[in-house]
C-alpha positions in Angstrom: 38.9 6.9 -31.1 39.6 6.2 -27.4 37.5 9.8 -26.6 35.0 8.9 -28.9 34.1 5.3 -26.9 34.7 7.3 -24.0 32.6 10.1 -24.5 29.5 7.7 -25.8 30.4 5.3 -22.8 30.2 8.1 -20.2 26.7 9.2 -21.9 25.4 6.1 -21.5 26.3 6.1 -17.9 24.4 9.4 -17.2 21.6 8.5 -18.8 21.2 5.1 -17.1 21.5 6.5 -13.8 19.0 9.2 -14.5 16.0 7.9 -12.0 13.0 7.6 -14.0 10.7 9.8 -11.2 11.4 11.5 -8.3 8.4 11.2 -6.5 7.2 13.5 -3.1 6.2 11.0 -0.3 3.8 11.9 2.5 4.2 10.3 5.4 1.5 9.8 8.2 2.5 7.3 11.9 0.8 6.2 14.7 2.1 4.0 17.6 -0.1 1.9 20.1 0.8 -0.8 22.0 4.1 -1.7 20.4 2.8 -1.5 17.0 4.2 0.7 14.7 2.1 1.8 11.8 3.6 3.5 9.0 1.5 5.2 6.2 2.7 6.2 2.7 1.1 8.2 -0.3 3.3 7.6 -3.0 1.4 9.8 -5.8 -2.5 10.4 -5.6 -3.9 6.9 -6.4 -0.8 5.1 -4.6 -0.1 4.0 -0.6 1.3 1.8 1.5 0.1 0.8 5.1 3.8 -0.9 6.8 2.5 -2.8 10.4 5.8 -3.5 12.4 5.7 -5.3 15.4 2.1 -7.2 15.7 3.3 -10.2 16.9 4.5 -8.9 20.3 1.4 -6.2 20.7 0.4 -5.1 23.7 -2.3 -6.7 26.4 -5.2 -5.5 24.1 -4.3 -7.9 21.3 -1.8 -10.3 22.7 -3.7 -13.3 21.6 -4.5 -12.3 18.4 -3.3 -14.1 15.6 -4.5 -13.3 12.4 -6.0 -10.2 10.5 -9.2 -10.0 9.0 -10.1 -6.8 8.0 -8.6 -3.1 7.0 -10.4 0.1 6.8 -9.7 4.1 5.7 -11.6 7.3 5.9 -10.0 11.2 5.7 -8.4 10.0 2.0 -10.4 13.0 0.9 -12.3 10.8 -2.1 -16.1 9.9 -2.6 -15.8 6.7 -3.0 -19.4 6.5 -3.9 -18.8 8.7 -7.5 -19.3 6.0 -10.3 -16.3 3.9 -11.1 -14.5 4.4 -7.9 -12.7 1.6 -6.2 -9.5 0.1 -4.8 -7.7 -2.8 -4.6 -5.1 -4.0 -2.0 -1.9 -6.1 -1.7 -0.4 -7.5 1.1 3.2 -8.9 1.8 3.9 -11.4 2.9 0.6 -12.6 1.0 0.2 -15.7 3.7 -0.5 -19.9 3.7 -2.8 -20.0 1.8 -3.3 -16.9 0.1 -5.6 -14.3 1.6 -7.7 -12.9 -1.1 -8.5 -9.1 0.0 -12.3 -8.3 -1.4 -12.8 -4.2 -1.8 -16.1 -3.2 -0.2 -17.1 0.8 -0.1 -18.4 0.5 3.4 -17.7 0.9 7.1 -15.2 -0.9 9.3 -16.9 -2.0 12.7 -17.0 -4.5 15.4 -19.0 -6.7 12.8 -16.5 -6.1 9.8 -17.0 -4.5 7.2 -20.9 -2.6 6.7 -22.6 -0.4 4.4 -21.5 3.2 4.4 -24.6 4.9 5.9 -25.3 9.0 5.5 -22.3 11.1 5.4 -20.1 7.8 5.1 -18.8 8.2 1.4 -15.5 8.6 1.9 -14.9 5.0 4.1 -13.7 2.1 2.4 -13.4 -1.3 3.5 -11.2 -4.7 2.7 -11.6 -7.9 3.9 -9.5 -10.8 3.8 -10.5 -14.6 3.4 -9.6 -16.8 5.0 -7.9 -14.0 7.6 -3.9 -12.9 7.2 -1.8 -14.2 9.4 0.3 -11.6 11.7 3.9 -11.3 11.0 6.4 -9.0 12.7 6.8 -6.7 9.4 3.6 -6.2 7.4 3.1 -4.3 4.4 0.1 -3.4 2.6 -0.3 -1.7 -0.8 -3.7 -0.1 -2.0 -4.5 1.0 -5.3 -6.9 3.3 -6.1 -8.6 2.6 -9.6 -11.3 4.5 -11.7 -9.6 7.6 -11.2 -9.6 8.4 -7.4 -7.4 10.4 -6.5 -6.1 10.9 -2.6 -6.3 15.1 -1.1 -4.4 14.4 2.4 -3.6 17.6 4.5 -1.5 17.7 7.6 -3.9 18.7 10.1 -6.3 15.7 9.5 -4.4 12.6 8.5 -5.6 9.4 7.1 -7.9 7.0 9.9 -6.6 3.9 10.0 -9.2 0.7 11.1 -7.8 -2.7 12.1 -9.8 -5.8 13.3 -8.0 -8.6 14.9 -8.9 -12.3 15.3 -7.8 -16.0 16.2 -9.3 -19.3 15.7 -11.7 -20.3 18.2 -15.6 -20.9 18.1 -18.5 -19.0 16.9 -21.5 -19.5 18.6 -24.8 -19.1 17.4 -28.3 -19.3 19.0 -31.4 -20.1 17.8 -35.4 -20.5 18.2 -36.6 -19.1 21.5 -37.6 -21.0 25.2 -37.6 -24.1 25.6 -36.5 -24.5 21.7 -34.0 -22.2 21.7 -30.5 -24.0 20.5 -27.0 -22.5 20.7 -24.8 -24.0 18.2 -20.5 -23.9 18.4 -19.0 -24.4 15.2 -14.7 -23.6 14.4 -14.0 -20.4 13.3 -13.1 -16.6 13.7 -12.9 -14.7 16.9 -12.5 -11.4 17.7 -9.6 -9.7 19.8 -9.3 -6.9 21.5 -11.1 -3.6 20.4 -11.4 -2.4 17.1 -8.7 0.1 16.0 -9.9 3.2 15.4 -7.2 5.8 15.0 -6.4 9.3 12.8 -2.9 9.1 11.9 0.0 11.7 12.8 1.9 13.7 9.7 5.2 13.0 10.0 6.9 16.6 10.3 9.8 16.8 7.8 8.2 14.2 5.4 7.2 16.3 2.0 3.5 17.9 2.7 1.2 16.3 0.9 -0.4 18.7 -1.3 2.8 18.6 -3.7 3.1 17.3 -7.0 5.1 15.2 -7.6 8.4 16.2 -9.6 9.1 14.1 -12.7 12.7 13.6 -13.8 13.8 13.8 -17.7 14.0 10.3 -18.9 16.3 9.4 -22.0 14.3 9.9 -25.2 14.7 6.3 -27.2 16.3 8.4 -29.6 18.9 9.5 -27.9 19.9 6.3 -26.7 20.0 5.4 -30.3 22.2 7.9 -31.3 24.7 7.1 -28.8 24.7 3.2 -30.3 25.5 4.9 -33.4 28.2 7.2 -32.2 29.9 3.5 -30.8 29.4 1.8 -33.8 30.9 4.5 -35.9 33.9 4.9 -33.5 34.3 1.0 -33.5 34.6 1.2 -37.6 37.2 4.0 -37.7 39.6 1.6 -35.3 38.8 -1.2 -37.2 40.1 0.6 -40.5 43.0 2.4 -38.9 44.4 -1.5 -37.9 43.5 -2.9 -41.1 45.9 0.6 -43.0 48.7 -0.3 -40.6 
């Protein structure tokens, strides 16, 4: 009986520490001014954007603060095909929680704008109210109505950032004599706008491969190996009730 637990027991083991996918990672980085940006296809609908170091950035964003807004072209999609969208996580999420609004459009100095001619494959998310910086960032998009990434190692994905801290926004109306300029609290820009294609990281998988899929256990094999136990607990029970 003692090879027949073991046997099952040992089955059980295997097939518990079978991963249920095995998936091929691309990987694309860029550096600039101490910030490390890290991006991450994890299958073709799937990435992650990691931002390490922001709150010790170089002189061009040193008095930034929070983030307000996160764009992406050369994902190889037409974002503009019917049903096409994303959505996108960030961690930490902030105080209070930044709610990150999808918008198929341009990232520029303004934030996020309609994708004009030739534009289809931008997209565009803004957060409100704006997400303050940490020292390890990570973003997650998801790519929904059946968008799927084509990434190639010569052109990796372009990565758009906009930076801000609270100060005052000034507007200015009426003209002449009547013309008023009016400071109320809010959102200023810092720094210039990233604007950067990102590097494939040599050695990471390329990232035209599909990904491979491990076996998982069948429910019906993990059922039979319940039975084989519960078969080979009844035969020592009997034995020990015979002696």
């Amino acid at each position: 009986m003692r090879r027949i637990v073991g046997f099952a027991a040992t089955a059980i083991a295997l097939m518990a520490g079978t991963p249920a996918t095995a998936a091929v990672v691309s990987t694309y980085e860029y550096a600039f001014q101490g910030v490390d940006f890290t991006f991450n296809q994890l299958d073709a609908d799937t990435f992650t954007l990691q931002m390490e170091g922001a709150r010790s950035a170089g002189s061009n964003w040193d008095t930034a603060t929070h983030l307000q807004a996160i764009g992406f072209k050369n994902l190889g999609i037409d974002f503009k095909t019917p049903g096409y969208g994303a959505t996108l996580t960030a961690s930490p999420a902030g105080t209070p929680a930044s709610d990150w609004s999808y918008v198929q459009a341009e990232l520029d100095a303004d934030g996020c704008k309609e994708a004009r001619n030739g534009q289809q494959g931008v997209i565009c998310f803004m957060s409100v109210p704006p997400l303050a910086l940490t020292d390890d960032m990570l973003f997650t998009v998801e790519l929904t109505g059946g968008a799927a990434m084509t990434l190639s190692e010569e052109k990796g994905p372009h990565l758009k950032l906009q930076f801000v801290n609270e100060g005052e926004v000034c507007t200015t109306t009426g003209k002449g004599r009547d013309k008023v300029e009016t400071c109320l609290p809010g959102w200023v820009k810092v720094g210039s706008l990233l604007s950067e294609d990102m590097e494939w990281r040599d050695g990471s998988s390329p990232p035209d491969e599909t990904p491979e899929i491990a076996q998982i256990p069948e429910p019906s094999g993990i059922a039979l190996v319940g039975l084989s136990l519960a078969a080979a607990g009844l035969a020592g029970r009997r034995r020990t009730l015979k002696a």
